[in-house]
C-alpha positions in Angstrom: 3.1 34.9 53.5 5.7 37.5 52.5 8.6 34.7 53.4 6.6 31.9 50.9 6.7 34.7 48.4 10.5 35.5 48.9 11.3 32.0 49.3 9.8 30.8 45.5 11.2 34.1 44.2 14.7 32.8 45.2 14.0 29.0 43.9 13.0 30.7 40.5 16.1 32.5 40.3 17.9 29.7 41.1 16.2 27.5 38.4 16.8 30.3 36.2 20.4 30.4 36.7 20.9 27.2 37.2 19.8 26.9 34.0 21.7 29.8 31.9 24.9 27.8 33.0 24.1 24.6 31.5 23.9 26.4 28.3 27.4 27.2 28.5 28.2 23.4 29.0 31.4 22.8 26.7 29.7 20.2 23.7 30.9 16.8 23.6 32.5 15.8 21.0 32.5 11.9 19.8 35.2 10.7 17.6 34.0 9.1 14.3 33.4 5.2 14.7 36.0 3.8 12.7 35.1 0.9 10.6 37.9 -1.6 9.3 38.0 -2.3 5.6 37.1 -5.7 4.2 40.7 -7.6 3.6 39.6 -8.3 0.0 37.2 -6.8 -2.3 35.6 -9.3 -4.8 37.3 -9.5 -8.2 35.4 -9.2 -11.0 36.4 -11.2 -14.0 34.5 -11.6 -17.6 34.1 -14.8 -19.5 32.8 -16.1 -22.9 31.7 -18.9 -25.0 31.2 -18.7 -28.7 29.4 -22.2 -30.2 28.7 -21.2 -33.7 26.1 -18.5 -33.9 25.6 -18.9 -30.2 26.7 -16.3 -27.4 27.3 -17.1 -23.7 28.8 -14.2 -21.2 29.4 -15.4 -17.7 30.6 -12.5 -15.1 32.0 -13.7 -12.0 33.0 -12.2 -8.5 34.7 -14.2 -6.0 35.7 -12.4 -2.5 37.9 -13.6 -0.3 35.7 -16.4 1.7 35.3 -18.1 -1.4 31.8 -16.8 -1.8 30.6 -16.4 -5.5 28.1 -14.0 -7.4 27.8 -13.1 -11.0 25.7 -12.8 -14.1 25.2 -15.3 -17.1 23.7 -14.7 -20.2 22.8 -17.3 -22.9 22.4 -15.6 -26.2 21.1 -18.6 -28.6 20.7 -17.4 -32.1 17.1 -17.3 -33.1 15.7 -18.5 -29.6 15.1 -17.3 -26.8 18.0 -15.8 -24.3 18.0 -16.2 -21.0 20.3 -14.3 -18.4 20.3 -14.2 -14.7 22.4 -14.0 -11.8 24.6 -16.6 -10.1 25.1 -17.1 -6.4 27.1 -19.9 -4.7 30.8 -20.8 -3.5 34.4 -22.1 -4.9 35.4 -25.2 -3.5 39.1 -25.6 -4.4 38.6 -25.5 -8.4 35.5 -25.6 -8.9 31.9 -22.9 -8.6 28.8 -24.5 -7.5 25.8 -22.2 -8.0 22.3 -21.0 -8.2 21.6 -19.5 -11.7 17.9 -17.2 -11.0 17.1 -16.5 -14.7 14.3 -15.3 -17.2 13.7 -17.2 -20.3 9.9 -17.1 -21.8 8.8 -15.1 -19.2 9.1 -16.8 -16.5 11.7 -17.3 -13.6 13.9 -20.5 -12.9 16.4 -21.3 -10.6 18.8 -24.1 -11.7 22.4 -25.5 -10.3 24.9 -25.1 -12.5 29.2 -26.0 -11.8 32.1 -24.3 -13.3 35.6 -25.8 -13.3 38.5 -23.7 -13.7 41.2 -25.3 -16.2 43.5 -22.3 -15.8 43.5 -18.1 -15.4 41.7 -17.9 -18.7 39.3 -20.2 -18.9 36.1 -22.0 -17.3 34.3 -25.4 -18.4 30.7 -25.7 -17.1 29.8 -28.8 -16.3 26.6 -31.3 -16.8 25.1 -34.3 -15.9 21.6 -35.3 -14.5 19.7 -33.3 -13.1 16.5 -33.5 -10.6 13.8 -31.0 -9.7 13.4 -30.2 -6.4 11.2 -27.4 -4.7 11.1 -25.6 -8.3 14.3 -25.8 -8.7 16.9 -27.8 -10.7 19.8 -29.5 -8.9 22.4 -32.0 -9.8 22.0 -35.8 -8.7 24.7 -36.6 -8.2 27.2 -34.2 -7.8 30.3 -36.7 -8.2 28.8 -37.6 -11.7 29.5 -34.1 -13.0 31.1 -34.0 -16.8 33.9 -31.1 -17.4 34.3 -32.4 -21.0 34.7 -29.1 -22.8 31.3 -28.7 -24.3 30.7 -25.4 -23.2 34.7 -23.4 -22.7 34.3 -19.9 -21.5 37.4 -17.8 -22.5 38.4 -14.3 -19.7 37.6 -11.3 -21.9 37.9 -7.7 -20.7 34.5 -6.2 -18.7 32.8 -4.2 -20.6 32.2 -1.1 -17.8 
């Protein structure tokens, strides 16, 4: 009996210094993951229309892909506004996006197009349109007019 006695007294002490050690362990020590930075950061540029009494601001950031989101506000004197945000892609001169907007209280989703004349200046385009799953898309969108109705001129972001 006396040798089971001795024999857990010496597996405790083992355990017990066994275990004292691995307190002393050195600590690991994991370099930071280093993440590469995007090759581009979207540009943000600031655009506006003036008809008359009307107001129309369109904010636009492209990134590098050619992906495309912004803002656009219609500001129509003595009617309702309307402003939303814009999500879609640049093919070679042109944006082709989703405009989600509030007007009367409730929420739309129409296509709209933008053609880029030059560094200053955006034309948006028209022509019929079709509604599809609650939401309004060009026919046909070969049959697009960029005839200068609506001109949006760059302007400095307001921050």
């Amino acid at each position: 009996m006396k040798a089971v006695y001795l024999l857990s007294n010496v597996i405790l002490l083992a355990i017990i210094t066994s275990s004292c050690m691995d307190s002393k362990k050195k600590e690991v020590v994991i370099p930071p993951l280093e993440v590469e930075a995007p090759l581009e950061t979207p540009k943000k540029e600031c655009y506006q229309a003036v008809i008359e009494k009307d107001t129309l601001t369109l904010t636009v950031d492209v990134n590098s892909v050619n992906e495309f989101t912004g803002e656009l506000s219609y500001s129509y004197y003595e009617k309702d506004k309307s402003f939303g945000t814009l999500l879609g892609n640049v093919k070679v001169d042109t944006i082709f996006a989703d405009y989600k907007f509030e007007s009367e209280g409730k929420t739309s989703i129409r296509e709209l197009a933008f053609l880029k004349k030059d560094a200053n200046t955006y034309v948006e385009g028209y022509g019929e349109m079709v509604e599809t799953n609650d939401k309004m898309s060009f026919k046909d969108k070969s049959k697009i007019k960029f005839d200068g109705n609506i001109v949006y001129t760059k302007i400095d972001c307001k921050p």
